[in-house]
TORMILUM-987024 format. One record per residue (C-alpha): residue in one letter; residue number from 1; y, x, z. Coordinates in nm, 3 decimals. Each point is the difference from the previous one (the first is absolute). Layout:
% residues N
(atom 'a'; NUM; (Y; X; Z))
...
This chain:
% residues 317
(atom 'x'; 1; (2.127; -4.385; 2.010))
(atom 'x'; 2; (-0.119; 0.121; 0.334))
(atom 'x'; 3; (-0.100; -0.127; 0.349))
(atom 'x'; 4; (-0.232; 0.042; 0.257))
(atom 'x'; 5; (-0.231; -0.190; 0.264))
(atom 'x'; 6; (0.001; -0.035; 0.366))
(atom 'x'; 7; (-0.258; 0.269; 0.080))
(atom 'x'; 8; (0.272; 0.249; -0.106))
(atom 'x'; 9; (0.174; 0.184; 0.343))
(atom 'x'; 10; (-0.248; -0.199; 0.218))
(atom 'x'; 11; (-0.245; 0.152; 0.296))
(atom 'x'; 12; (-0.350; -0.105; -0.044))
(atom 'x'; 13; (-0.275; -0.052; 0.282))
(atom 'x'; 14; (-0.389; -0.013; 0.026))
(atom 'x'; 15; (-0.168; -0.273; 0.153))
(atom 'x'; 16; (0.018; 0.183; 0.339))
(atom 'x'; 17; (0.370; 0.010; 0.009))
(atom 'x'; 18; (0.001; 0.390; -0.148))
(atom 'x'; 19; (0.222; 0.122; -0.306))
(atom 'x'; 20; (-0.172; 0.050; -0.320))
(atom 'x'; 21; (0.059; 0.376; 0.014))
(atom 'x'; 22; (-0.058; 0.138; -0.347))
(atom 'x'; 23; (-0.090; -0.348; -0.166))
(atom 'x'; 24; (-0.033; 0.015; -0.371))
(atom 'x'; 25; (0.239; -0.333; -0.177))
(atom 'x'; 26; (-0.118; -0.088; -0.347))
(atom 'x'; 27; (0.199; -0.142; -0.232))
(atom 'x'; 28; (-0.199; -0.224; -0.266))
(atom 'x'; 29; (0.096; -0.170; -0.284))
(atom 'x'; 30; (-0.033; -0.384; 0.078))
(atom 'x'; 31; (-0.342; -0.140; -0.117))
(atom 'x'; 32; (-0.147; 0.270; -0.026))
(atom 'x'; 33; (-0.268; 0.143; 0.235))
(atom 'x'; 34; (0.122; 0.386; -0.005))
(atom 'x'; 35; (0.226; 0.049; -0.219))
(atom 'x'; 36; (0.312; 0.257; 0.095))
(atom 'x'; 37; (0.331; -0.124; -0.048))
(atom 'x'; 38; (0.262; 0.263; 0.053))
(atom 'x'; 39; (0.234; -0.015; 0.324))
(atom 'x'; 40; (0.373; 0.230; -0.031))
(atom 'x'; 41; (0.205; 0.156; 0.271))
(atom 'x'; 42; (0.314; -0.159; -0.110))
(atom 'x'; 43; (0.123; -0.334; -0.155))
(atom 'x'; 44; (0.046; 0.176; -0.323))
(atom 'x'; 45; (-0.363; 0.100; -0.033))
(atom 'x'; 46; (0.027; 0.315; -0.129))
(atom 'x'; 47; (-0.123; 0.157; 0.307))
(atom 'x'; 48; (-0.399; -0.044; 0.079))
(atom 'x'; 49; (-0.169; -0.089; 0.278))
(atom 'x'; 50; (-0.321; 0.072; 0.054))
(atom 'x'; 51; (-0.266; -0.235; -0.043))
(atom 'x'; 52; (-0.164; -0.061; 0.248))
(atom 'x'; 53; (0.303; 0.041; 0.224))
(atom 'x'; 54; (-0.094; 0.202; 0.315))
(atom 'x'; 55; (0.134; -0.180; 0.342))
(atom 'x'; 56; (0.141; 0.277; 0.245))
(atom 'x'; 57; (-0.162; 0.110; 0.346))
(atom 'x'; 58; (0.156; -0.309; 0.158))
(atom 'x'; 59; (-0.145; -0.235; -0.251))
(atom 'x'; 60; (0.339; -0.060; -0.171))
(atom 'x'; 61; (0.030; -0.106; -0.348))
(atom 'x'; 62; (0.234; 0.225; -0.195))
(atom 'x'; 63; (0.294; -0.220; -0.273))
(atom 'x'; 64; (-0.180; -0.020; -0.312))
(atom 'x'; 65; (0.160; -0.230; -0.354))
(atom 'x'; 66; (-0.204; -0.203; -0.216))
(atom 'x'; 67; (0.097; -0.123; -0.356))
(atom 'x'; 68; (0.076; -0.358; 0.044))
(atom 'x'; 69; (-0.325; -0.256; -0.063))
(atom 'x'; 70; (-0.314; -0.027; 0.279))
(atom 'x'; 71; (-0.217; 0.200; 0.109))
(atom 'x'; 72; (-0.305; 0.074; 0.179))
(atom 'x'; 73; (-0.040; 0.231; 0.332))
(atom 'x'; 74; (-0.284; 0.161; 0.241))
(atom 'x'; 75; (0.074; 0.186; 0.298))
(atom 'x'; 76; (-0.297; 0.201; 0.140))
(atom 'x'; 77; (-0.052; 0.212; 0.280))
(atom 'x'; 78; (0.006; 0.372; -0.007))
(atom 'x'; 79; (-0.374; -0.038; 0.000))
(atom 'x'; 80; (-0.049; -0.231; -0.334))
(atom 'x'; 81; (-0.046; -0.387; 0.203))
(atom 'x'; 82; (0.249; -0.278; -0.165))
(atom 'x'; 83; (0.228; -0.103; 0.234))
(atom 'x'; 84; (0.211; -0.215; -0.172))
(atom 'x'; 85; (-0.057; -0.091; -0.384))
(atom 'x'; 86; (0.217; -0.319; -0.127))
(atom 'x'; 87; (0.100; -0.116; -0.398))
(atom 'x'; 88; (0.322; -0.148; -0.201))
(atom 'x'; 89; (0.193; 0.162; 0.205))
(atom 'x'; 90; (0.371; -0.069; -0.108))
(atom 'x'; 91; (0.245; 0.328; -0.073))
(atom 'x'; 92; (0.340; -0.112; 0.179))
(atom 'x'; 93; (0.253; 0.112; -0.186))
(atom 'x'; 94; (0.338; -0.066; -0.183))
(atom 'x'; 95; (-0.218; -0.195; -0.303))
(atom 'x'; 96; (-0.221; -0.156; 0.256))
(atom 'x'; 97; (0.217; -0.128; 0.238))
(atom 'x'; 98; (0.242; -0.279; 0.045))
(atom 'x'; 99; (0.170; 0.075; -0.344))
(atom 'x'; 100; (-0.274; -0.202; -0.173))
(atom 'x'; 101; (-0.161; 0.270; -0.175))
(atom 'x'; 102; (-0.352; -0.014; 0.002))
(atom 'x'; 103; (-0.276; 0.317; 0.019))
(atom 'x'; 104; (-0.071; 0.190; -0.322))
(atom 'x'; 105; (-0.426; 0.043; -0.171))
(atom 'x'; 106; (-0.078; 0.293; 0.191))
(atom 'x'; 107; (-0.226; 0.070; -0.317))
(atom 'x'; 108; (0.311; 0.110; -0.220))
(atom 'x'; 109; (0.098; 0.302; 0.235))
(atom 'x'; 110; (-0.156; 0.322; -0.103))
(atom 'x'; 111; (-0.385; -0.024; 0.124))
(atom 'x'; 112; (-0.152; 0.345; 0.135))
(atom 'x'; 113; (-0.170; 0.146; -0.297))
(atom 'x'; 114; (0.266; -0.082; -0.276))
(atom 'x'; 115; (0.120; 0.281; -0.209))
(atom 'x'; 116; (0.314; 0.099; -0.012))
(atom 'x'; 117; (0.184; 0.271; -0.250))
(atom 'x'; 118; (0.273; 0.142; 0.130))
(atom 'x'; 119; (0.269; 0.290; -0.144))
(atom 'x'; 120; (-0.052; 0.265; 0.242))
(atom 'x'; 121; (-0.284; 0.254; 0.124))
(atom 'x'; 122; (-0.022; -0.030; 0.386))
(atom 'x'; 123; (-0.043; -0.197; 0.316))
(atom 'x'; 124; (0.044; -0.382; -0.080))
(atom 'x'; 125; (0.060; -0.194; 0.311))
(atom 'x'; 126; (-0.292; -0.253; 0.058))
(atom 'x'; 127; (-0.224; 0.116; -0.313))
(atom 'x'; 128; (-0.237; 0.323; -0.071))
(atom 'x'; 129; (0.007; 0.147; -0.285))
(atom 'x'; 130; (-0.300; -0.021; -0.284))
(atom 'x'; 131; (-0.092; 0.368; -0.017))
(atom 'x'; 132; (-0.372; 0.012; 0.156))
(atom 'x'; 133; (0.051; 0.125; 0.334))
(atom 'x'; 134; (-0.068; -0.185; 0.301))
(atom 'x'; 135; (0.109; -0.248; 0.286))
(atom 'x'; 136; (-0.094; -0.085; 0.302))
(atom 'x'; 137; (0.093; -0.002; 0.357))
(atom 'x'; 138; (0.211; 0.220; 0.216))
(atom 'x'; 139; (-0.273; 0.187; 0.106))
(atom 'x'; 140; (-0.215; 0.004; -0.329))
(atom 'x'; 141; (0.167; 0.320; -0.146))
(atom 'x'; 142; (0.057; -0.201; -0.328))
(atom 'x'; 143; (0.208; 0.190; -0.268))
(atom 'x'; 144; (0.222; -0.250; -0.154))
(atom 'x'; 145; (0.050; -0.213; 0.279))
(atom 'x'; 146; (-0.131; -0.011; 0.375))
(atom 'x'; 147; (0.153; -0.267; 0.160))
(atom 'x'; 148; (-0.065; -0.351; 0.172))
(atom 'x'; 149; (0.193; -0.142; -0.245))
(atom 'x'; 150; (-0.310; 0.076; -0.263))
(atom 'x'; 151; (-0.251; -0.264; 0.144))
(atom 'x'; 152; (0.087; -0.246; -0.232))
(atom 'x'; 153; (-0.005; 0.201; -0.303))
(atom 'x'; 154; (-0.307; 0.183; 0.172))
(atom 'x'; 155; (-0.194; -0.332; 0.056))
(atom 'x'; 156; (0.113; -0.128; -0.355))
(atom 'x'; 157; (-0.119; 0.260; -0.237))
(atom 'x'; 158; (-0.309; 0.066; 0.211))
(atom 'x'; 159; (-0.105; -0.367; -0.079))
(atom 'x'; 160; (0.177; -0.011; -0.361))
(atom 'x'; 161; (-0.182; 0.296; -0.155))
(atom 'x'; 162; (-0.299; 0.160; 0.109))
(atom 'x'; 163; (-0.002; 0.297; -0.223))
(atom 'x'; 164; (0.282; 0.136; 0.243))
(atom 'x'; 165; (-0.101; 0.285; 0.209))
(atom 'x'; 166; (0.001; -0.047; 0.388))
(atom 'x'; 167; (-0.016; 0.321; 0.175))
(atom 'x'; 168; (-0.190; 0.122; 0.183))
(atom 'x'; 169; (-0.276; -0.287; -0.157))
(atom 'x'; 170; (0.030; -0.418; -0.079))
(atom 'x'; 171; (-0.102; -0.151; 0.323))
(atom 'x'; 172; (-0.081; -0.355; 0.079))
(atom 'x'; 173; (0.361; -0.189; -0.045))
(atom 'x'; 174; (0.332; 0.123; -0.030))
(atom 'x'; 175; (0.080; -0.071; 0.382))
(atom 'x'; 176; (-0.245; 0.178; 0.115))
(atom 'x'; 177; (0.077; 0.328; -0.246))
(atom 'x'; 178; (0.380; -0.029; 0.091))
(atom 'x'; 179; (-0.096; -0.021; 0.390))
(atom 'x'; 180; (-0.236; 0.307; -0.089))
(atom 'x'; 181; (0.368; 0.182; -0.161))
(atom 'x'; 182; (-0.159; 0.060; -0.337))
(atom 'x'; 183; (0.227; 0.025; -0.299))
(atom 'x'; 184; (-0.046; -0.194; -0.364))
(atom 'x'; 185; (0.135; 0.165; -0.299))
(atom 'x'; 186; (0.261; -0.192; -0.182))
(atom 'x'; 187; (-0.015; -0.058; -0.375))
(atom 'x'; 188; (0.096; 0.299; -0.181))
(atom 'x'; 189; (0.326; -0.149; -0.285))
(atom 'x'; 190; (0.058; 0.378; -0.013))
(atom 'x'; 191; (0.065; 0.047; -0.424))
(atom 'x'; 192; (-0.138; -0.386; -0.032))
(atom 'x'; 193; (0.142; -0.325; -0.240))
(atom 'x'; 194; (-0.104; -0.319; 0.176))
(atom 'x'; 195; (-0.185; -0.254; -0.208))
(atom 'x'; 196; (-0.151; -0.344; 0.082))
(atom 'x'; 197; (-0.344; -0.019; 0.086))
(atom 'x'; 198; (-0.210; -0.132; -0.298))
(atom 'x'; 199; (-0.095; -0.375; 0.102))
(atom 'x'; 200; (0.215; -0.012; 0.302))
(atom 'x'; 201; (-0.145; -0.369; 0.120))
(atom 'x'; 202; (-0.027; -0.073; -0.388))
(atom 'x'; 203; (-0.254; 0.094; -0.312))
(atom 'x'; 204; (0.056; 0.380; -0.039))
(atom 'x'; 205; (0.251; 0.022; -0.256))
(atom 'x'; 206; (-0.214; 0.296; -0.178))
(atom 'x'; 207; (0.365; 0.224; -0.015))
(atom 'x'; 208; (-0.213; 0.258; 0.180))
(atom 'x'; 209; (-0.365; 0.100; -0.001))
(atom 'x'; 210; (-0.263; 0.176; 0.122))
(atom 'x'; 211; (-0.067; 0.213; -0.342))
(atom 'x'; 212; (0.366; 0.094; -0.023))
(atom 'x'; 213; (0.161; -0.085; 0.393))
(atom 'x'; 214; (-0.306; 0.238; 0.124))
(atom 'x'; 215; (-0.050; -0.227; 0.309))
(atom 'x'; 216; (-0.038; -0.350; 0.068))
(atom 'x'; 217; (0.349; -0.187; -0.085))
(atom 'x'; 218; (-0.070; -0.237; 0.298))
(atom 'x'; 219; (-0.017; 0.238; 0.278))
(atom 'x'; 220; (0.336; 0.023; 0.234))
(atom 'x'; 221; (0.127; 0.325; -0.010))
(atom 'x'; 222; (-0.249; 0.107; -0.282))
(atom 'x'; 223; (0.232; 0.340; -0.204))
(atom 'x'; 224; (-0.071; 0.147; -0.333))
(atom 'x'; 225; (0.168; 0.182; -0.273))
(atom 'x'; 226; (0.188; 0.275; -0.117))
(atom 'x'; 227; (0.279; 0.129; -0.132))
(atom 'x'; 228; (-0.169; 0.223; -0.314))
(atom 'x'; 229; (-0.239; -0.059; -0.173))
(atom 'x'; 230; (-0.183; 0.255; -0.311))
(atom 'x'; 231; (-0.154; -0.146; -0.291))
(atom 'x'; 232; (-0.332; 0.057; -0.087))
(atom 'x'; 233; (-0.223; 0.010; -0.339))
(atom 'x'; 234; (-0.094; -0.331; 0.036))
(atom 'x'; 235; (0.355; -0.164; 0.054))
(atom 'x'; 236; (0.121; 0.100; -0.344))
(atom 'x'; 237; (-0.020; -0.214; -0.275))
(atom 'x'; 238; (-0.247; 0.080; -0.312))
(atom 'x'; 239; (0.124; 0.272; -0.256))
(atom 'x'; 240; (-0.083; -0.080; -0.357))
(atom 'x'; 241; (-0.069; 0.246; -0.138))
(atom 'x'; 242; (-0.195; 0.160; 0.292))
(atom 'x'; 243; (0.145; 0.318; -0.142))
(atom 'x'; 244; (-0.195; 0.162; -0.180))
(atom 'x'; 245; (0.006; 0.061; -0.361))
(atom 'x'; 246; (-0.237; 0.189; -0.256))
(atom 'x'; 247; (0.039; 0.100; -0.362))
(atom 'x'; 248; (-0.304; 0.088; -0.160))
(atom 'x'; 249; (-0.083; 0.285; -0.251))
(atom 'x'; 250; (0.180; 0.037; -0.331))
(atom 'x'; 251; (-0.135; 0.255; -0.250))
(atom 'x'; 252; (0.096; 0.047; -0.387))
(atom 'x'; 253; (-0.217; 0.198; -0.254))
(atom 'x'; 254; (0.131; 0.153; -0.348))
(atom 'x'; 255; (-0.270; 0.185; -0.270))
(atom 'x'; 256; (0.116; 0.360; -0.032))
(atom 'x'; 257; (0.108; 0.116; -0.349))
(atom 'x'; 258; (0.059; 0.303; -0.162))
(atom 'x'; 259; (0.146; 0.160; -0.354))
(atom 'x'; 260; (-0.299; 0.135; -0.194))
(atom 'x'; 261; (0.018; 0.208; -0.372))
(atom 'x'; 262; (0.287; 0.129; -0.238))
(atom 'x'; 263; (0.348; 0.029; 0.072))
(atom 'x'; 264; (0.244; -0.228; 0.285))
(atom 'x'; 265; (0.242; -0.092; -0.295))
(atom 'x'; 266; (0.025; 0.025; -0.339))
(atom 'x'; 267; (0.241; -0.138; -0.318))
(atom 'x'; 268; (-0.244; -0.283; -0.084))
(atom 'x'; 269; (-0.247; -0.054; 0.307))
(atom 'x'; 270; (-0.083; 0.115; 0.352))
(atom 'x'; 271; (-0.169; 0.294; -0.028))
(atom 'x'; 272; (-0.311; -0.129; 0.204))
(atom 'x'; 273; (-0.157; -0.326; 0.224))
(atom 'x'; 274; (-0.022; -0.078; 0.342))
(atom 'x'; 275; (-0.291; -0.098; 0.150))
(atom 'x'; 276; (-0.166; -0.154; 0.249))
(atom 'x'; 277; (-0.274; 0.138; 0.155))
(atom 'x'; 278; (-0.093; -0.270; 0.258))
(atom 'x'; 279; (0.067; 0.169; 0.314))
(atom 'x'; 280; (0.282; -0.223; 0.203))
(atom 'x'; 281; (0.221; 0.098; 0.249))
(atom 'x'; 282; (0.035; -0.223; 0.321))
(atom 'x'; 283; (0.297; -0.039; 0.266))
(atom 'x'; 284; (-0.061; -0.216; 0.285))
(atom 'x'; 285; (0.222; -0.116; 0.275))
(atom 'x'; 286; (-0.235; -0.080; 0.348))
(atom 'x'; 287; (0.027; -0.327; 0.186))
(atom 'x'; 288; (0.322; -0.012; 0.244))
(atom 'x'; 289; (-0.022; -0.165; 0.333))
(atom 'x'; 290; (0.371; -0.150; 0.146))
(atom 'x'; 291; (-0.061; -0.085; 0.336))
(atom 'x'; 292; (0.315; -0.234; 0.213))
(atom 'x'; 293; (0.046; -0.044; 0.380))
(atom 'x'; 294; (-0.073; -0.334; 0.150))
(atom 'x'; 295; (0.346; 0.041; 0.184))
(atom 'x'; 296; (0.278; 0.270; 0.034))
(atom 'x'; 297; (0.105; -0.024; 0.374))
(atom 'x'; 298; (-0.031; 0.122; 0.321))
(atom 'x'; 299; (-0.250; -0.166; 0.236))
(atom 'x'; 300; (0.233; 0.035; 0.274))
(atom 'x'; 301; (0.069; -0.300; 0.191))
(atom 'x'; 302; (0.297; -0.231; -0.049))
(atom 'x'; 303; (0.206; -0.255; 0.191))
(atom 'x'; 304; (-0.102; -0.339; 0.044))
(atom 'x'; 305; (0.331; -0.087; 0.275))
(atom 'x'; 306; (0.167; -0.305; 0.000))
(atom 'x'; 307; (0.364; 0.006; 0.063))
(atom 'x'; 308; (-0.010; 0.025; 0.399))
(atom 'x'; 309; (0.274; 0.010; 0.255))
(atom 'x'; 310; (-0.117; 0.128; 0.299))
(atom 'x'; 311; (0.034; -0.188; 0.381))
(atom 'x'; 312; (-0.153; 0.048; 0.348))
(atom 'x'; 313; (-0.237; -0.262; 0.025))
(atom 'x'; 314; (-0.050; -0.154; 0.360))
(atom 'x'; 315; (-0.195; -0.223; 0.199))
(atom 'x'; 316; (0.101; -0.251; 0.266))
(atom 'x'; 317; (-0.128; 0.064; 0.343))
């Protein structure tokens, strides 16, 4: 359900009796000490406001929606001093009023950060999308996203993962680098499966390594991977034989012989004798070699794919 709070539609005033012209509303999740949570345009928040919400010249406060639950706000001045900053602040609406409904855990609406797949390739309303480019604000000349809208998302991956690039350089806190206009770089899903990280809060599970992952399991948005891979000598199993096979050298002798004196054939006896005369004749086969192949294929690389649908992957803002 929706609702909203009594700043919405009001005029607000300085101390000197002067409208806030250009005061910045923030809208915080309740107990919390920064923490966005996101304000809508209409009752049926599909629309989004931005956050902070930007009071006009006269100091009005636009209509803004709020998911039913509390919440937190801080209205500053156009030049950064807190004005007004209050806590468990009740979201009147149809669930919160006199029906008897009571305010839902702001904690189980969809926090900035969360992921979100989605069937479709472009603009999502109230997300970026996980492609490494940038965000930042209006003026930063981001290429994903350069809106006010991005401060929360800006603020939370600057503090959630320091490996991101900030352009032009990481300054000092993530206020003071989106009041500078610089952009971050948003994690890059682009081609990507998701997987836990290895402990998580717990023991490291050991599922992925260091030796195989290529980079510590533990760190957030740590990627490795491929999708071939080519086999090398040393992945094979052992042959047996290693292929190679020799035959060694055969030779056979035989005494020569010969028909000496008288005739071939007779009627009673062979006309003559053969003899020996102790010279031999030799035939000799040399030693063959047979050599095998440790492996008949190609060493082209080969798939290593799961089965993979493929999703735009988005973040919250």
């Amino acid at each position: 359900m929706a609702g909203t709070i009594p700043l919405s539609l009001t005029q607000q005033f300085d101390e000197f009796g002067k409208p806030l012209s250009g005061a910045l509303l923030y809208i915080i999740q309740a107990g919390t000490v920064s923490t966005p949570q996101q304000p809508y345009q209409d009752a049926s928040l599909t629309i989004l406001q931005p956050n902070p919400i930007q009071l006009d010249a006269a100091g009005r406060v636009p209509q803004f929606f709020l998911a039913d639950g509390y919440i937190k706000v801080r209205l500053d001045d156009k030049f950064g001093v807190t004005q007004l900053a209050r806590d468990g602040i009740l979201v009147i609406g149809p669930s919160a009023g006199g029906g008897g409904g009571g305010g839902v855990d702001p904690t189980t609406l969809i926090q900035t950060g969360a992921i979100q797949p989605f069937y479709g390739t472009g603009v999502l309303a109230g997300f970026v999308r996980m492609n490494g480019r940038t965000i930042g604000s209006a003026t930063s000349g981001a290429s994903e996203r350069a809106n006010a809208d991005c401060q929360a998302l800006f603020n939370f991956l600057w503090n959630g993962d320091s490996t991101l690039p900030v352009s032009p350089s990481r300054g000092a806190s993530s206020a003071a680098d989106w009041a500078a206009n610089k952009t971050i770089t948003t994690p890059d899903a682009r081609g990507r499966t998701l997987a836990g990280l290895g402990a998580m809060g717990s023991t490291d599970a050991g599922r992925l390594t260091l030796t195989y992952f290529g980079i510590n399991p533990d760190q957030l948005g740590a990627a490795s991977g491929a999708e071939t891979r080519a086999l090398a000598l040393a992945n094979l199993p052992p042959i047996t034989p290693a292929g190679v096979i020799t035959n060694g050298a055969i030779s056979i002798s035989h005494n020569a012989q010969f028909l000496t004196g008288g005739n071939l054939i007779s009627n009673s006896s062979p006309g003559g004798a053969f003899q020996n005369t102790g010279a031999t004749i030799t035939a000799s086969q040399a030693a063959s070699t047979f050599t095998g192949s440790t492996g008949g294929g190609s060493s082209s690389p080969f798939s290593v794919t799961q089965p993979t649908l493929l999703v735009t992957m988005y973040l919250k803002l």
